[in-house]
C-alpha positions as CSV (number, residue, x, y, z in Angstrom):
1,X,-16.7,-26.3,-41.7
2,X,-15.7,-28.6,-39.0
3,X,-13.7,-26.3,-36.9
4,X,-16.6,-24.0,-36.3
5,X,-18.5,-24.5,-32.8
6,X,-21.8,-24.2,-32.3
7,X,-23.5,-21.0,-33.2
8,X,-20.1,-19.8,-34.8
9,X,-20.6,-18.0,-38.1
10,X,-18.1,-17.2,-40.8
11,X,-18.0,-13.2,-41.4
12,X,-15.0,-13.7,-43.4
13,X,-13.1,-15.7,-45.7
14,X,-10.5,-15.5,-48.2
15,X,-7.4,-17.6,-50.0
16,X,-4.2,-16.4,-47.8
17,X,-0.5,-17.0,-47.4
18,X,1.5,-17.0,-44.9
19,X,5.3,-16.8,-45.1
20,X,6.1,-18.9,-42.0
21,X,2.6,-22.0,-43.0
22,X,2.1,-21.7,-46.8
23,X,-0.9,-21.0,-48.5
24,X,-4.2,-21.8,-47.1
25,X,-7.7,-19.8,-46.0
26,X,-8.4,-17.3,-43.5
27,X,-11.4,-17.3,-41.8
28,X,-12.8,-14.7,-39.7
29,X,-15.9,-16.0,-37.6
30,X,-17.4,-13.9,-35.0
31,X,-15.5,-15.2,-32.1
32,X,-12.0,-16.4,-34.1
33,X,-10.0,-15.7,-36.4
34,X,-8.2,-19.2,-38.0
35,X,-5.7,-20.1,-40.7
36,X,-6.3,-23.4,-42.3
37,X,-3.0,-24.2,-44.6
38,X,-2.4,-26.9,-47.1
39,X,0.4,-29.3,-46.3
40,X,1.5,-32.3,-48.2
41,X,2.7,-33.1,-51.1
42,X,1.7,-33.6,-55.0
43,X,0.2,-36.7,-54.1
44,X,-1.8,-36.3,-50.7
45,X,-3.3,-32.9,-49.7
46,X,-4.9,-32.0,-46.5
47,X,-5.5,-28.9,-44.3
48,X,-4.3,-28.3,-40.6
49,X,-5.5,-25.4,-38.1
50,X,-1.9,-23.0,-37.6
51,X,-4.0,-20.3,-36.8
52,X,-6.7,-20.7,-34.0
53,X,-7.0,-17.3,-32.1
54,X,-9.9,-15.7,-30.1
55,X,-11.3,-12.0,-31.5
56,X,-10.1,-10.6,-27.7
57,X,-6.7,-12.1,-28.2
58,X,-6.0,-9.9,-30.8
59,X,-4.3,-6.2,-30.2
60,X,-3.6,-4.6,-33.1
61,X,-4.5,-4.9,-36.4
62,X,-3.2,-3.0,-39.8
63,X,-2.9,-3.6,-43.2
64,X,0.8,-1.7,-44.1
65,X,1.2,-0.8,-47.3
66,X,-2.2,-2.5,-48.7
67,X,0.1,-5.5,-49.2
68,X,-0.6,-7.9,-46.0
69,X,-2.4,-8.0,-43.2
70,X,-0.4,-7.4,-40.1
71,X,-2.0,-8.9,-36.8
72,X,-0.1,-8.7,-33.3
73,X,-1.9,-11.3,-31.0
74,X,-1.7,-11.5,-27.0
75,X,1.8,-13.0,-26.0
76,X,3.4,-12.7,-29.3
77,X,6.4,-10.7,-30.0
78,X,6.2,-10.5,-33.3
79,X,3.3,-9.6,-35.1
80,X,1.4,-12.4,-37.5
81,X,1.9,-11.4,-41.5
82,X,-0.7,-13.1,-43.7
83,X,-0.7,-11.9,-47.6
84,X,-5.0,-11.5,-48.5
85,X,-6.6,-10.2,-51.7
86,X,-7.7,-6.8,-50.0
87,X,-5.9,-6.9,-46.7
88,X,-7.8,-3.2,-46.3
89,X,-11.3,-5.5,-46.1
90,X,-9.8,-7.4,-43.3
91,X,-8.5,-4.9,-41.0
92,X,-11.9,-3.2,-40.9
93,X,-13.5,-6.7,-40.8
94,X,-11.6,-7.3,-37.5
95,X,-11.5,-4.1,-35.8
96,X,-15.3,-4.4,-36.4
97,X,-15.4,-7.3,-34.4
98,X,-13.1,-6.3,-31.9
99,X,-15.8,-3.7,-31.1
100,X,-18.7,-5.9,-31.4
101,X,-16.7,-7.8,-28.6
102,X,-16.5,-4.7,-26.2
């Protein structure tokens, strides 16, 4: 994947969407978590980084309802809402690596 740095691994990854950038893939890595979305049209398709945040900037995590997967990063006032296959998966996935960060 080109937006992984050296010695970054992928822990994580699924087909997502987000309300506010389309559909795309979440990755979780074990230093970031990123949202790569789809943009363009019929014709031309590409993929751009909306999502690009470090494990430590993240402060809470759930998964409400089993629906989406509900992450509040540093500085945000509204927490992020990303809809995942098993949004359960993914808040465990996370809060795993929030404590391999500690």
């Amino acid at each position: 994947m080109e937006f992984l740095h050296e010695g970054e691994q992928i822990i994580l990854q699924d087909s997502a969407k987000s309300d506010y950038f389309g559909k795309g893939t979440l990755y979780l890595t074990n230093a970031r978590i990123v949202f790569e979305a789809i943009v363009g049209g019929l014709l031309s398709k590409s993929s751009e980084i909306k999502i690009d945040q470090g494990i430590p900037t993240i402060e809470a995590v759930s998964s409400p309802g089993g629906k989406m997967l509900q992450i509040q990063f540093q500085g945000n006032v509204e927490p992020t809402m990303i809809h995942v296959g098993n949004p359960e998966k993914w808040e465990a996935a996370i809060k795993s690596a929030l404590a391999a960060r500690m």
